[in-house]
C-alpha positions as CSV (number, residue, x, y, z in Angstrom):
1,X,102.1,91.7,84.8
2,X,105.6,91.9,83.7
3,X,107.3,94.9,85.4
4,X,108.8,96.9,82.5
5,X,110.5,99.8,84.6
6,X,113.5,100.1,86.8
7,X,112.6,100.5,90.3
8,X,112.3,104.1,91.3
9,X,114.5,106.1,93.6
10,X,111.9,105.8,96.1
11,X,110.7,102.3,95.8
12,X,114.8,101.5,96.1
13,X,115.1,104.1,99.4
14,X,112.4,102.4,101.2
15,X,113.1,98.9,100.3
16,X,116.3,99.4,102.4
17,X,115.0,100.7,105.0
18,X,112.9,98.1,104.9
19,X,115.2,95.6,104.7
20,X,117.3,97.1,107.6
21,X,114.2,96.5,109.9
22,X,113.0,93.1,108.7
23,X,116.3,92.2,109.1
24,X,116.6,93.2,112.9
25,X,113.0,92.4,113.9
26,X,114.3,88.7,112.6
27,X,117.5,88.8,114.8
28,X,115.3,90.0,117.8
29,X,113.0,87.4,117.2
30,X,115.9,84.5,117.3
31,X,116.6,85.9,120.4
32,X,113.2,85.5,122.4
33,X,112.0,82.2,120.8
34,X,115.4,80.5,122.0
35,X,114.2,81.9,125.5
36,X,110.5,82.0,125.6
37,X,108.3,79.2,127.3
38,X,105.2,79.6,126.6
39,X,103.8,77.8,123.6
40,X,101.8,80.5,122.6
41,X,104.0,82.8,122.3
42,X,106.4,81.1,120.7
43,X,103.9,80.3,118.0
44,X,103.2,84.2,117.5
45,X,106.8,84.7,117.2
46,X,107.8,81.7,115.0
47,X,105.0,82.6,112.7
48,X,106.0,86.1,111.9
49,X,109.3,85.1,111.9
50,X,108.5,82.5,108.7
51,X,106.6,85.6,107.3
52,X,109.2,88.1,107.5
53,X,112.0,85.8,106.2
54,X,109.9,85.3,103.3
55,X,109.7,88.5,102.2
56,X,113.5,89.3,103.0
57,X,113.9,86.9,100.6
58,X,111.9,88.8,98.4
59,X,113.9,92.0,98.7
60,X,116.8,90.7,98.1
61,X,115.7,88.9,94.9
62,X,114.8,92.5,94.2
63,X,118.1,94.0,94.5
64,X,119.5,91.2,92.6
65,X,117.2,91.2,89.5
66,X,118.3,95.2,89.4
67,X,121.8,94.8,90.1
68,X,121.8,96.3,93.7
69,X,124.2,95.5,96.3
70,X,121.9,93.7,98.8
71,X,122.5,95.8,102.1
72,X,124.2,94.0,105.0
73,X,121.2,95.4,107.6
74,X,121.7,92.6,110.8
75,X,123.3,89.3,110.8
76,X,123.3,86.4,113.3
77,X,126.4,88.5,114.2
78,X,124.6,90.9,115.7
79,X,122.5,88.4,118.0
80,X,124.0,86.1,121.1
81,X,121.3,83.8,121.6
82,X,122.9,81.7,124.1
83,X,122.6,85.3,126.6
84,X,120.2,84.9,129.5
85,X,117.1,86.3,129.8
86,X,117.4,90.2,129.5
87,X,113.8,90.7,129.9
88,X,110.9,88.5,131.7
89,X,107.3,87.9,131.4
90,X,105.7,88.2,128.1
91,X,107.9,91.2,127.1
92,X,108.8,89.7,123.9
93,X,105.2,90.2,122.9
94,X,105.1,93.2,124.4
95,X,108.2,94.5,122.4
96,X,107.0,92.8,118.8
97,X,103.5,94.8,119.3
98,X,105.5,97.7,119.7
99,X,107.6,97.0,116.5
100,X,104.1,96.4,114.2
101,X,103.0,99.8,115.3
102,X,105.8,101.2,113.8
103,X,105.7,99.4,110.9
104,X,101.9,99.6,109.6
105,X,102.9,103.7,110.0
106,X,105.8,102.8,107.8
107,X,103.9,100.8,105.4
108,X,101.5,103.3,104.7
109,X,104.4,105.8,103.6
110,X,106.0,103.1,102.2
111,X,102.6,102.1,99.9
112,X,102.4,105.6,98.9
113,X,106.0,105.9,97.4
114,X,105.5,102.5,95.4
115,X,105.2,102.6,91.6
116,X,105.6,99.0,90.4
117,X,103.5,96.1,91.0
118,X,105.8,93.8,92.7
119,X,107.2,96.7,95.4
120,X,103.6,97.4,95.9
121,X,103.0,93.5,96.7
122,X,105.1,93.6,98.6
123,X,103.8,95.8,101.1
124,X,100.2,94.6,100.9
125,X,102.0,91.5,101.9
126,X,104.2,93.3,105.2
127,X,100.2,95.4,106.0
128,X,98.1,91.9,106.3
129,X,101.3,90.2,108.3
130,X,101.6,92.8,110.9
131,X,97.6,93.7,111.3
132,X,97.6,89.9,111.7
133,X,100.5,89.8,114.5
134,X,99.4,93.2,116.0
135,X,95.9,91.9,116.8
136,X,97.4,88.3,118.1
137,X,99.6,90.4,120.1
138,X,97.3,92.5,121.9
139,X,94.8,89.3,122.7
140,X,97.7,87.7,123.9
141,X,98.6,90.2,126.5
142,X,95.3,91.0,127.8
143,X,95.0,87.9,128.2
144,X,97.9,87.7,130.3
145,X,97.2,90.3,131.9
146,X,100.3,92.5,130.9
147,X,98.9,94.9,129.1
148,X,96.4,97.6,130.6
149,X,93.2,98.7,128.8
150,X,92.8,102.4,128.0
151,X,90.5,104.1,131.2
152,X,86.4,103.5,130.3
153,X,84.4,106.9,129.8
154,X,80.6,107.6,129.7
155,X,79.1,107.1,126.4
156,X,77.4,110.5,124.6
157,X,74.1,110.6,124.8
158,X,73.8,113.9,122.3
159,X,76.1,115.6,119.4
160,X,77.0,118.9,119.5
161,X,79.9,121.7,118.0
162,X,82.2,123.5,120.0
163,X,80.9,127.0,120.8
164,X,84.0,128.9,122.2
165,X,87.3,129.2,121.8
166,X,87.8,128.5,125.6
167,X,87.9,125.1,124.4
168,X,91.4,125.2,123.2
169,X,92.7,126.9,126.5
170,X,94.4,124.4,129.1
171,X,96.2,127.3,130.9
172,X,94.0,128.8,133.2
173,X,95.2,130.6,136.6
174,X,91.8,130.9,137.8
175,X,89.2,128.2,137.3
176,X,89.0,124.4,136.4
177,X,90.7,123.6,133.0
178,X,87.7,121.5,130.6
179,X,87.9,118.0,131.0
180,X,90.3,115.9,128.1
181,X,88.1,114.7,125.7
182,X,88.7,111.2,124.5
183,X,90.9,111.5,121.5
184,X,93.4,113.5,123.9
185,X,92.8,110.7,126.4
186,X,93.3,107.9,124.1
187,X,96.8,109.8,122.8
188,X,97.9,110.4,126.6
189,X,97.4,106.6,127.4
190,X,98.8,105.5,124.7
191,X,101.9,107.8,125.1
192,X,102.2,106.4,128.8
193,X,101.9,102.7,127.1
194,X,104.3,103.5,124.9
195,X,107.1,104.8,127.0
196,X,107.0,102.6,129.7
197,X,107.5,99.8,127.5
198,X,110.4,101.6,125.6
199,X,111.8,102.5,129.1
200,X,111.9,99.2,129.7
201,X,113.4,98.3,126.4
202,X,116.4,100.6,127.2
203,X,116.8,99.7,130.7
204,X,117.9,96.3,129.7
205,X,120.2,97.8,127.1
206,X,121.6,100.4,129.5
207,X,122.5,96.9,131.4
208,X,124.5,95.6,128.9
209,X,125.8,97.7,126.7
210,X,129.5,97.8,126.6
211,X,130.8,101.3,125.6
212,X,130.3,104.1,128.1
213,X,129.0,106.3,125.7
214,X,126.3,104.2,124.3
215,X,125.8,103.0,128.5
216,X,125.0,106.6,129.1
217,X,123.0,107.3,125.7
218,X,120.8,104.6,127.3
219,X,120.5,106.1,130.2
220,X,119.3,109.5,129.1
221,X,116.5,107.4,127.1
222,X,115.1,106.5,130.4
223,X,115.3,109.4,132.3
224,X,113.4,111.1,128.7
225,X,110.7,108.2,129.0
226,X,109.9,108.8,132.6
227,X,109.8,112.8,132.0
228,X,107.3,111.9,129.6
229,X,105.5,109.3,131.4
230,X,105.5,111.8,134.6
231,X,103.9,114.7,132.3
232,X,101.0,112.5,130.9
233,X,99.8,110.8,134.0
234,X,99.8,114.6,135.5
235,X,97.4,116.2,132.8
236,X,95.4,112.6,133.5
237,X,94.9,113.3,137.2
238,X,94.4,117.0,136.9
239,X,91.4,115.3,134.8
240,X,90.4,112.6,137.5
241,X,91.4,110.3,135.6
242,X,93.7,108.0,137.8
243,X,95.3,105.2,136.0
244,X,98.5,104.1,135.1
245,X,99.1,102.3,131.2
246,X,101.7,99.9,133.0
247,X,103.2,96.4,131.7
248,X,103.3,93.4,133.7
249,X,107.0,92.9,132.3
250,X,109.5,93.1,133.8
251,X,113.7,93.7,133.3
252,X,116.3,90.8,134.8
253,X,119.4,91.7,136.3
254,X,121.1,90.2,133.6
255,X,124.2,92.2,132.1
256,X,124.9,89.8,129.6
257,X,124.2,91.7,126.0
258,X,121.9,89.3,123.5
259,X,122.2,92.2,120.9
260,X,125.2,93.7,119.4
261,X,125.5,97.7,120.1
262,X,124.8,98.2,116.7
263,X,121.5,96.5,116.7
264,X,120.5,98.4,119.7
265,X,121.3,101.2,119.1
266,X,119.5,101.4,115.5
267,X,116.1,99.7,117.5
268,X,116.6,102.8,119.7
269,X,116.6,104.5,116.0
270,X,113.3,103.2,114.8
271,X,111.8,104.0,118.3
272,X,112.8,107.8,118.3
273,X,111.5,108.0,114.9
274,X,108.3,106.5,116.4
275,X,108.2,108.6,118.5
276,X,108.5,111.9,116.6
277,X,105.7,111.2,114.2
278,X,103.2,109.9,117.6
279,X,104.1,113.1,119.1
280,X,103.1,115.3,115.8
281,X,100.1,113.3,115.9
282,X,99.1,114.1,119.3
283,X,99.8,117.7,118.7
284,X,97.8,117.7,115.4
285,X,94.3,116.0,116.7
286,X,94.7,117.6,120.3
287,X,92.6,120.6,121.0
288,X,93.6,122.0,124.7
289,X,96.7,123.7,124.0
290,X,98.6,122.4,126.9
291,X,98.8,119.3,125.8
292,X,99.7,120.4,122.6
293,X,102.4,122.4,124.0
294,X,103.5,119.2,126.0
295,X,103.7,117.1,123.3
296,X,105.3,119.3,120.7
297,X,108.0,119.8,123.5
298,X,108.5,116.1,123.6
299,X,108.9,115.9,120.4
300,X,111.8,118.5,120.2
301,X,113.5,116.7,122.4
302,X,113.2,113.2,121.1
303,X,114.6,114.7,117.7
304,X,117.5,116.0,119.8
305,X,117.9,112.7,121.6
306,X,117.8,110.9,117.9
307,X,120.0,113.2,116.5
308,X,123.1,112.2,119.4
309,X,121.6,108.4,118.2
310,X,122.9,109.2,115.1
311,X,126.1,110.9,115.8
312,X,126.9,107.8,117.9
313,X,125.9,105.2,115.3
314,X,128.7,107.1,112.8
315,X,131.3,107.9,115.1
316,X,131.3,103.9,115.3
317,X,130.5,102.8,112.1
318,X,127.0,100.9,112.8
319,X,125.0,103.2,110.7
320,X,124.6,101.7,106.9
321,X,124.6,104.1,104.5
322,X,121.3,104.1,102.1
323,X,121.2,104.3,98.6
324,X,122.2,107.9,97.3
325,X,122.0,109.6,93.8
326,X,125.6,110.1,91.8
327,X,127.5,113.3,92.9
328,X,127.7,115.0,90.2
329,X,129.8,117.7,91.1
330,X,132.9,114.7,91.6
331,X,132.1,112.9,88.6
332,X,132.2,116.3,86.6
333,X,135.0,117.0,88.4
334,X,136.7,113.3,87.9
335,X,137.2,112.3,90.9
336,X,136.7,108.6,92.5
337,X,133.4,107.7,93.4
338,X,132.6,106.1,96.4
């Protein structure tokens, strides 16, 4: 089927972003195959890393065909391969798991905003790759041992309906709060999961990063993920529910950058965004209202802590500008475009 319209303001919107995280996921992934030794790994890595070229390749053919500058997103510029291990024991699986969870969310938008046949191809294609890697990813660290499975629960033996509005409450002076029920626990430990693996990730680029304000940017990351880590293992244990969601990875001592600032920084990005839409989930589908509280809080904050992300990224020219519509108002006026 011949595509007979010009690609859509959307369709062009999130085919750059796109492009901007295909683009660094492939620079990451130069990275830990140069410096991964196990096979198996490397052959999960490698194998998306074929997959994802392929349909850069296809984006850009895109912009071409419709006369679109094809955005710079990251380079082998932004990648020092040849920099010592940041980051040990299968945290490079770790880390690309992480990166397919955000982008089967992005997908999904993404599908939703497509109009023409080959866009929409395009991100069938991206779905089946990363559901593909996801699932090879999680084997792979269970079977290593790194990742830790949610807690087990006693299965239901009856249905029922909620009968009283006491259900919502979780702040109670007097008398036991009710026990989570398992969405809630499945959002907490996968909250904890989640932020210890992205404390990780910005321990080792607090480690290396050059500027002071970017260093310290980093470092306010952390202390964010371990606030947050701290809250949901608390609601767990007033629950009885003693586990910690930990990784088996671990960060060198190396303070040798294998990423450029701008590359980190915009990874740091895609994780905040991640962030804000898991937290709005787990305030959505969460009925005791102090966890809703809790999470809606954390939210706020890792919009604020974005936000600075963003402010940084300008102030130092790492941040790509998308696609816009004309401004009117100077061509009307007759002044200079951009």
């Amino acid at each position: 089927m011949n595509n007979k319209n010009p690609i859509s303001s959307s369709e062009l919107g999130t085919l750059w972003l796109t492009y901007q995280e295909k683009t660094l996921i492939l620079r990451v992934l130069d990275y830990f195959i140069q410096k991964a030794d196990d096979q198996q790994a490397i052959n999960i890595m490698g194998g998306l890393w074929q997959e994802l070229d392929y349909y850069v390749k296809k984006i850009e053919g895109i912009f071409i065909s419709e006369g679109a500058a094809i955005p710079k997103g990251f380079t082998k510029e932004d990648v020092n391969i040849e920099a010592p291990n940041l980051y040990d024991n299968g945290f490079d699986i770790m880390f690309i798991r992480i990166l397919k969870e955000i982008s089967m969310g992005m997908y999904t938008i993404n599908m939703n905003m497509a109009y023409r046949d080959d866009v929409m191809a395009i991100y069938e294609g991206l779905t089946a790759i990363t559901q593909k890697i996801y699932k090879l990813s999680t084997l792979y660290l269970l079977e290593k041992g790194i990742l830790t499975l949610p807690p087990n629960v006693t299965m239901p033996k009856s249905t029922g309906f909620i009968k009283s509005k006491d259900y919502l409450k979780g702040f109670k002076l007097f008398g036991d709060k009710r026990s989570l029920n398992d969405i809630e626990l499945g959002y907490l430990h996968h909250g904890i999961e989640t932020n210890n693996i992205g404390m990780q990730l910005i321990t080792g680029f607090a480690q290396c990063a050059e500027d002071e304000e970017v260093k310290q940017y980093f470092v306010k990351g952390m202390d964010l993920a371990k606030k947050q880590i701290k809250e949901y293992e608390q609601i767990l244990l007033e629950s009885d529910v003693q586990f910690s969601a930990t990784s088996g990875s671990i960060v060198t001592s190396s303070t040798i950058a294998p990423f450029s600032q701008k590359l980190m920084m915009f990874c740091v990005y895609l994780l905040n965004s991640f962030g804000i839409v898991g937290g709005s989930f787990g305030a959505v589908f969460s009925l005791r209202n102090d966890v809703i509280l809790k999470t809606s809080l954390f939210a706020k904050d890792v919009f604020f802590y974005a936000n600075d992300g963003i402010k940084i990224m300008i102030k130092n020219g790492w941040l790509e500008e998308p696609p816009q519509v004309e401004d009117r108002t100077k061509i009307i006026n007759g002044k200079n475009q951009k």
